[in-house]
C-alpha positions as CSV (number, residue, x, y, z in Angstrom):
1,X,0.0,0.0,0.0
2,X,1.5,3.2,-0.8
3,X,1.0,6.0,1.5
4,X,1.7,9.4,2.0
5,X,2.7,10.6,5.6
6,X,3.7,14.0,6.2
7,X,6.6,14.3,8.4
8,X,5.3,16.6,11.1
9,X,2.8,13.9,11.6
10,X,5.2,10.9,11.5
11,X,8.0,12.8,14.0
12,X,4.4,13.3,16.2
13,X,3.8,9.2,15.9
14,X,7.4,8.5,16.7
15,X,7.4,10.7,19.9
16,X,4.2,9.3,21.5
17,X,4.5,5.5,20.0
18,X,1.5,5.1,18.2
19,X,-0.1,5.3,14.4
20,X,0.4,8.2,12.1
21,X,-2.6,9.0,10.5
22,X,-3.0,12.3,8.0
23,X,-5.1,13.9,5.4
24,X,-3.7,12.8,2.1
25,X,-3.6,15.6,-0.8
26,X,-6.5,15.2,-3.4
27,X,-5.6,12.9,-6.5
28,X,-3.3,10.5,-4.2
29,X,-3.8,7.0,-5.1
30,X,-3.5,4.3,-3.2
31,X,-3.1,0.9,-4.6
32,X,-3.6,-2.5,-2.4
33,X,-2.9,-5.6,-3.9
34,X,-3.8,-9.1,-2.1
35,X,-2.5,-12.8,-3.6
36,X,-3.4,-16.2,-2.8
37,X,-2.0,-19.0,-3.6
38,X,-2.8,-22.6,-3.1
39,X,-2.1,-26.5,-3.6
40,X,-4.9,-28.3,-6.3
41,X,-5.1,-31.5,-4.1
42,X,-2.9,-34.3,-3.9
43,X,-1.4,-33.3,-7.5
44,X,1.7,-31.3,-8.0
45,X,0.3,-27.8,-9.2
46,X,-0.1,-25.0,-7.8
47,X,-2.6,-21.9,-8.3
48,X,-2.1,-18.6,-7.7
49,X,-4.4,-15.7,-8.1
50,X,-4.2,-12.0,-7.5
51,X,-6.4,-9.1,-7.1
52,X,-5.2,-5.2,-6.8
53,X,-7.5,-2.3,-6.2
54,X,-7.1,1.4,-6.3
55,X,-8.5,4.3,-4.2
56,X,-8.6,8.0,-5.5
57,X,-8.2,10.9,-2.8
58,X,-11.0,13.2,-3.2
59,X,-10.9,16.0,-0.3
60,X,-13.3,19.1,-0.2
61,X,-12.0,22.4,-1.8
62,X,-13.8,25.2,0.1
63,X,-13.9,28.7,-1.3
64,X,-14.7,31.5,1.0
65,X,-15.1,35.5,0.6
66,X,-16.4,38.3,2.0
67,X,-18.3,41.9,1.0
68,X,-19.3,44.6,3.0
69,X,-21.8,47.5,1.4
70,X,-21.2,49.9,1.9
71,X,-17.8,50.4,1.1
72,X,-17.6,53.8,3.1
73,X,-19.4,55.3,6.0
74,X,-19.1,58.6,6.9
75,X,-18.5,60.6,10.0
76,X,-21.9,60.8,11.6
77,X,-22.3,56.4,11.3
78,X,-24.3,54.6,9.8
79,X,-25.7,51.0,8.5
80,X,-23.4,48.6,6.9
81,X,-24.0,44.8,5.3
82,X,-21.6,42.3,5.4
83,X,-22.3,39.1,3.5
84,X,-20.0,35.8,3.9
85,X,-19.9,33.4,1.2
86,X,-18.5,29.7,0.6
87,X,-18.6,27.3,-1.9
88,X,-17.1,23.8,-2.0
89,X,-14.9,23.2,-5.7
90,X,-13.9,19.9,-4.2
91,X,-14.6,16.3,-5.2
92,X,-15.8,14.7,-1.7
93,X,-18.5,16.9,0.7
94,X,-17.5,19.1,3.3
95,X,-18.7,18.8,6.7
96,X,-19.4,20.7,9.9
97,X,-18.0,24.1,8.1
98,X,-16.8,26.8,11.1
99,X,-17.5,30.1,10.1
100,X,-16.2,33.0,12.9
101,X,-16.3,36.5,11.9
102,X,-15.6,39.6,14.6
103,X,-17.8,42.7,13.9
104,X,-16.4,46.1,14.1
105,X,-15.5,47.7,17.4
106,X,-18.3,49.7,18.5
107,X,-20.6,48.5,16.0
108,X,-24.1,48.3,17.5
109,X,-27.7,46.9,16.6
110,X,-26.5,43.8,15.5
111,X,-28.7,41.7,13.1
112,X,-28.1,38.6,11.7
113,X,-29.4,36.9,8.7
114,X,-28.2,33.2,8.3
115,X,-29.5,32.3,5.0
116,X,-29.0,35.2,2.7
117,X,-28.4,32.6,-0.4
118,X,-28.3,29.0,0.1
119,X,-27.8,26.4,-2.0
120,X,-25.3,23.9,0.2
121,X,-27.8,21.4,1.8
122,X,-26.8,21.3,5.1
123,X,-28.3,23.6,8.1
124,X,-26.5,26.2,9.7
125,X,-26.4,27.4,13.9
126,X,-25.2,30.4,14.3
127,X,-24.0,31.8,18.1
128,X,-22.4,35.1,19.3
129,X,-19.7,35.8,22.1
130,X,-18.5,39.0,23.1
131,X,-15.5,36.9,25.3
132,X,-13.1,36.2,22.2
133,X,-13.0,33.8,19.0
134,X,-12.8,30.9,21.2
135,X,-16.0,31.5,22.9
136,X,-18.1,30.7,25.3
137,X,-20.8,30.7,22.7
138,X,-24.3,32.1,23.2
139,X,-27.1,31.2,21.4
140,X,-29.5,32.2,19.9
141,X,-27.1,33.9,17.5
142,X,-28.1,37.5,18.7
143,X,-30.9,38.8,21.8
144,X,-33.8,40.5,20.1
145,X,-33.2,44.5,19.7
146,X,-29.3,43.8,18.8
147,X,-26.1,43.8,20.8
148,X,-23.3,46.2,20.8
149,X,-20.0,45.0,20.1
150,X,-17.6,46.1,23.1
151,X,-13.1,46.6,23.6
152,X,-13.6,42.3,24.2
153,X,-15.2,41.9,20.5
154,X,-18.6,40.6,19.1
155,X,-17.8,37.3,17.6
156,X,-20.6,35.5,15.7
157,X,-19.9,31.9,14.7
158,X,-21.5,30.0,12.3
159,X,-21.3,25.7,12.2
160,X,-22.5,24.3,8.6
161,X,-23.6,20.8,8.4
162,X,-22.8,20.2,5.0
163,X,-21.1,21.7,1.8
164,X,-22.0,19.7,-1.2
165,X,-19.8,19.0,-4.0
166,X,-20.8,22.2,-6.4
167,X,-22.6,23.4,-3.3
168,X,-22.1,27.3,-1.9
169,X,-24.1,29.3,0.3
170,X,-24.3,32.7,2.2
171,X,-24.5,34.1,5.8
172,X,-25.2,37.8,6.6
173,X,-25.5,40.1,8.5
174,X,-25.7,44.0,8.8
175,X,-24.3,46.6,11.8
176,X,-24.8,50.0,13.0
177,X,-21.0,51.2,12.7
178,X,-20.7,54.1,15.1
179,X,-19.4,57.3,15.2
């Protein structure tokens, strides 16, 4: 069986003792053969057969961007949209996609839209924390009549189920950017 170990993960297996396992890079092929090989009764001859099979790697290949309109505010504040989008270019489905986003410092009014455009498949939870990136998580995503993003940060996080091969979707939401 051929198989492709990358070497941070292998000097990891050496230190503790135990199996290397890794992500191998999309288009690797692994080949396993298997042979058997027996006597045909009390005669002299001998069989042998063979069998060899081949996997293709096929990882996920997720795309993601981001837009904000508009693309200027002036001095006195005001509104501004922010739209998140992914898509999966991959050959295999994507799964349990985390999306974290921190909204501008002294942002306030917070609303959230989860499924501006969605074409992925899967179902998407969206929670806030005004801790850090790392959480503790709140949900639902945002109290009713907004929240106001403090020096700690508002960071919304998104988890999405499933990306679909050919799959893509969007996540929104706007902010009150103060003065």
């Amino acid at each position: 069986m051929n198989k492709m170990v990358r070497p941070g993960v292998l000097a990891l297996a050496l230190m503790f003792g135990g199996n290397a396992l890794a992500f191998m890079d999309t288009g690797t092929i692994i080949t396993h053969s298997a042979m058997a090989t027996f006597m045909a009764g009390g005669q002299a001859s001998q069989a042998t057969y063979s069998s060899t099979s081949r996997i293709l790697i096929a990882n996920p290949s997720l795309f993601i961007w981001k837009q904000s309109t508009p693309t200027n505010i002036g001095t006195a504040g005001g509104w501004a949209t922010y739209v998140i989008c992914f898509s999966n270019g991959g050959f295999n489905t994507a799964y349990n996609l985390l999306l974290t986003d921190r909204v501008p410092y002294g942002s306030s009014g917070v609303a959230i839209g989860t499924n501006g455009s969605w074409v992925a498949g899967g179902t998407v939870t969206g929670t806030y924390s005004t801790i850090g990136a790392n959480g503790p998580f709140v949900t639902p995503l945002i109290p009713a009549g907004g929240i106001t993003s403090t020096v700690g940060g508002l960071w919304l996080h998104w988890v999405v189920t499933q990306v679909g091969i050919g799959a893509s979707g969007c996540i929104n939401f706007a902010a009150n950017i103060l003065p």
